[in-house]
N, C-alpha and C positions, 0 to 999 in steps of 0.2 A: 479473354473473357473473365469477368472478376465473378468469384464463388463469394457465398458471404453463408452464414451459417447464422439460421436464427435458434434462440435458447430459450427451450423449455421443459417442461417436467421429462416430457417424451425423449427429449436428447434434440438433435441437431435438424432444422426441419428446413427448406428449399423457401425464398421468400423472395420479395420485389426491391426495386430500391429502396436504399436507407433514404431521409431528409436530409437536405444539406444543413450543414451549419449557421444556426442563426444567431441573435442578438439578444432576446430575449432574459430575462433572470427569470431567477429560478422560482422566484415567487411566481410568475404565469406559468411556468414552462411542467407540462408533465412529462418530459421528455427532454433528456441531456445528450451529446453526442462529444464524441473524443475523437480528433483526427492526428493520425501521425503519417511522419514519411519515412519510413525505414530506408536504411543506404545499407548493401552486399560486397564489400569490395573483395578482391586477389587482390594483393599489392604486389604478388611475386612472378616470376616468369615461368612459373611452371603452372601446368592445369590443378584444382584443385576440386577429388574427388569428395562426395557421400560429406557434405556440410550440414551441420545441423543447430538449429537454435529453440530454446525456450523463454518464452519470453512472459510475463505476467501481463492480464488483463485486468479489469475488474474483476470484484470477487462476485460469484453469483447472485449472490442475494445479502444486503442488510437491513437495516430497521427502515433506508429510508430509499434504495435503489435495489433495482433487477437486471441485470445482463442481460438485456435484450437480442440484442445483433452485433455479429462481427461480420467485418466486410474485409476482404483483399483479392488482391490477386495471385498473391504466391497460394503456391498448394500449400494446405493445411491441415491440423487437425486441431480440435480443442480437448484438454486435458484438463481433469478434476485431481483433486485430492479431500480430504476427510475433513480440514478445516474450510473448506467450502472456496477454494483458490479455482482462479482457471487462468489455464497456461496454455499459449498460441506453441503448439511446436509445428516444425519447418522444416523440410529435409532437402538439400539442393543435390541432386544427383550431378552435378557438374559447372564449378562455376571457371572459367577461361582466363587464364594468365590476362593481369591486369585489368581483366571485368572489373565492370560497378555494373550491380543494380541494384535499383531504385522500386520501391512499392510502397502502395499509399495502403493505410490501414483503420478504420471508420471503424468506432463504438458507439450502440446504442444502447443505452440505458432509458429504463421507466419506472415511475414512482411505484414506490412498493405498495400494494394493494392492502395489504393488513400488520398490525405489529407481529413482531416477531418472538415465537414464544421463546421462554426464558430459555436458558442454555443449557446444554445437561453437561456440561465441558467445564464449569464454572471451576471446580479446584484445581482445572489445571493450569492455569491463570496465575497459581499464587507463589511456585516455587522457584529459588530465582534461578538465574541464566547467566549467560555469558552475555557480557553488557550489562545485567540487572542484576546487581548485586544487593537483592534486599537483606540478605542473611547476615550480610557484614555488619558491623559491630557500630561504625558510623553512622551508618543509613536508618540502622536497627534504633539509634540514640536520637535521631533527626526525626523517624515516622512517631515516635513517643513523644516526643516536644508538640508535633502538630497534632495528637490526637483531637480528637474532638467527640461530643457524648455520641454522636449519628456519624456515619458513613458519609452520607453528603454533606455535612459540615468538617470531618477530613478532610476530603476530596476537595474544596474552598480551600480551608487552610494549606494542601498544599501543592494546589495550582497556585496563591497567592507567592508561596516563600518562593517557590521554581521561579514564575515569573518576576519578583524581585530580586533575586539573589543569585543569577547567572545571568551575564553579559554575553550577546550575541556576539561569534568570532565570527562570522561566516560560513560558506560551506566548506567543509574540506571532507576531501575522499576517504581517511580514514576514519574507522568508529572508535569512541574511546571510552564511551559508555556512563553509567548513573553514575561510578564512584567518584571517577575524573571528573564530572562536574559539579559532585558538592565541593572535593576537596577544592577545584581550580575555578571555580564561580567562572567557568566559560564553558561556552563549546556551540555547532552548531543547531538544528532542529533535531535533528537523532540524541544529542545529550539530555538536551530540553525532554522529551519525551522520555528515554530512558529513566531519568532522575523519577518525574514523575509515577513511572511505572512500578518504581524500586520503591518509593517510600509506600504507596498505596499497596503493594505486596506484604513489604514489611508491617503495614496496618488490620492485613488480613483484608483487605477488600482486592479481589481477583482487578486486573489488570492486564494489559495487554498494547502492546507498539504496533502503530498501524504505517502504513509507507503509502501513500497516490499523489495524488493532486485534488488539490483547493480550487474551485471557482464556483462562481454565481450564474453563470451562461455558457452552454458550448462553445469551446475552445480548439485550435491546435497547440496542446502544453509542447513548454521546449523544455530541454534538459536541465535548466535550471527551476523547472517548475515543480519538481519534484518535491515531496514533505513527507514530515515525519510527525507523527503526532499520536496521544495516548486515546486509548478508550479505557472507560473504568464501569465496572457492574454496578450499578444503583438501582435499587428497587427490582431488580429480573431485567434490566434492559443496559444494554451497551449506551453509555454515552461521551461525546469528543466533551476532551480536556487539553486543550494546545497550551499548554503555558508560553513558549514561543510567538503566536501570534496574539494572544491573548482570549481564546473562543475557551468559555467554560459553559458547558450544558446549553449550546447556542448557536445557532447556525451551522447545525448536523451537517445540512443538507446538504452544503458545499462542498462536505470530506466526501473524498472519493475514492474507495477504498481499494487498494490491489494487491495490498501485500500483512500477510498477519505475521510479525518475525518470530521466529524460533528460532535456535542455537543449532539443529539439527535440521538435513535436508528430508523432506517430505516429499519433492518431487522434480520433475528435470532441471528444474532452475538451482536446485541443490541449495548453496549457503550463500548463493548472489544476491542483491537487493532487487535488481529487474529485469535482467536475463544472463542467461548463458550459453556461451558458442561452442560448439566442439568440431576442432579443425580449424585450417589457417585460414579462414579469413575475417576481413575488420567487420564490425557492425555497428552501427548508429542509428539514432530512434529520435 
């Protein structure tokens, strides 16, 4: 029997079925859903006790989505932390030499009911990271070039220079961050982003790297639908800057947001970008 846990102020309340997945855009829809198929495997011939996973979901609330409903059927719980994250964690008291299993995993999201007041977290936004190297001397000489007299005319000039002046390599699994892609005018959507986020720190307007997925319609994302992309503080409000895809202050409503990076872990998922296992077995999403 599949549990599913609807989310609201109260905490985790008992509800009916999710909607299936429709076709719809976003422009009609006040309502988005996220389907995946989780895989559990033992690859190995011994039983493998006390498995555990953390997995990121949507984040609870932003300017333009609500974490509505989570549906599965593994036993679960859902997990908060301070930056407003929620993390599926999983505990398999016993998975059998050469198991798989398989669980399907439904998100409901709904249009966020009012704006969202400004942040009280905004300076911390601004100092750099590992990956974001706004303090370096380069970057520092790059965010002065694009200043501009306003904040949002920054924030143009340098989603403009990012998206002219780094070539897409592809995906590739390691990170290499802002500096490696002024110096190497490439990299993939995590560069893109990164870059963006370092020069806008080094401009003093807070910034921040977001990770989910991009669509216009409910979806099953696959693994390569993954994205990375910036948010920047304009006017008290978070707003998407992809230089990668090219979205500047424009079709928010698509980013879907799951992951706010930090250099440091905050909670079970630790320093992973979308989850993490502990104990031998495989997991795919």
């Amino acid at each position: 029997m599949q549990r599913r846990a609807w989310i609201g102020a109260a905490g985790a309340l008992a509800g009916s079925a999710l909607m299936s997945i429709g076709r719809g855009s976003l422009a009609a829809q006040e309502e988005l859903q996220l389907r995946f198929n989780l895989g559990m495997n033992n690859p190995g011939s011994l039983d493998l006790a006390a498995q555990r996973l953390w997995m990121y979901l949507p984040v609870r609330r932003n300017a333009w989505w609500t974490l509505d409903a989570v549906e599965t059927g593994l036993r679960h719980e859902l997990q908060a932390d301070p930056l407003g994250h929620t993390v599926l964690f999983v505990s398999i008291d016993k998975l059998s030499a050469y198991a798989r299993r398989t669980a399907s995993l439904m998100i409901s999201l709904k249009r966020a009911g009012a704006p969202m007041p400004a942040p009280k977290d905004a300076q911390d936004w601004l100092a750099p990271e590992r990956y974001i190297e706004s303090d370096h001397e380069a970057i520092v000489a790059q965010a002065r070039a694009l200043k501009s007299t306003t904040g949002e005319g920054t924030v143009r000039n340098i989603h403009g220079f990012v998206a002219a002046s780094v070539d897409y390599a592809g995906y590739a699994p390691e990170d290499f961050g802002a500096l490696y892609a002024l110096r190497q005018r490439r990299g993939d959507c995590s560069e893109y982003a990164c870059l963006v986020v370092a020069l806008c720190r080094a401009s003093g307007i807070p910034a921040r790297m977001v990770e989910g997925y991009v669509t216009d319609r409910s979806f099953a994302p696959k693994p390569m639908d993954f994205h990375d992309w910036a948010e920047v503080l304009i006017d008290g409000q978070w707003r998407v800057v992809d230089a990668q895809k090219g979205a500047l202050l424009e079709q928010e409503a698509q980013y879907i947001a799951f992951r706010y990076y930090r250099d440091k872990a905050l909670n079970g998922v630790g320093l992973a970008h979308r989850y993490r296992v502990e104990g031998g077995m495989e997991f795919s999403v």
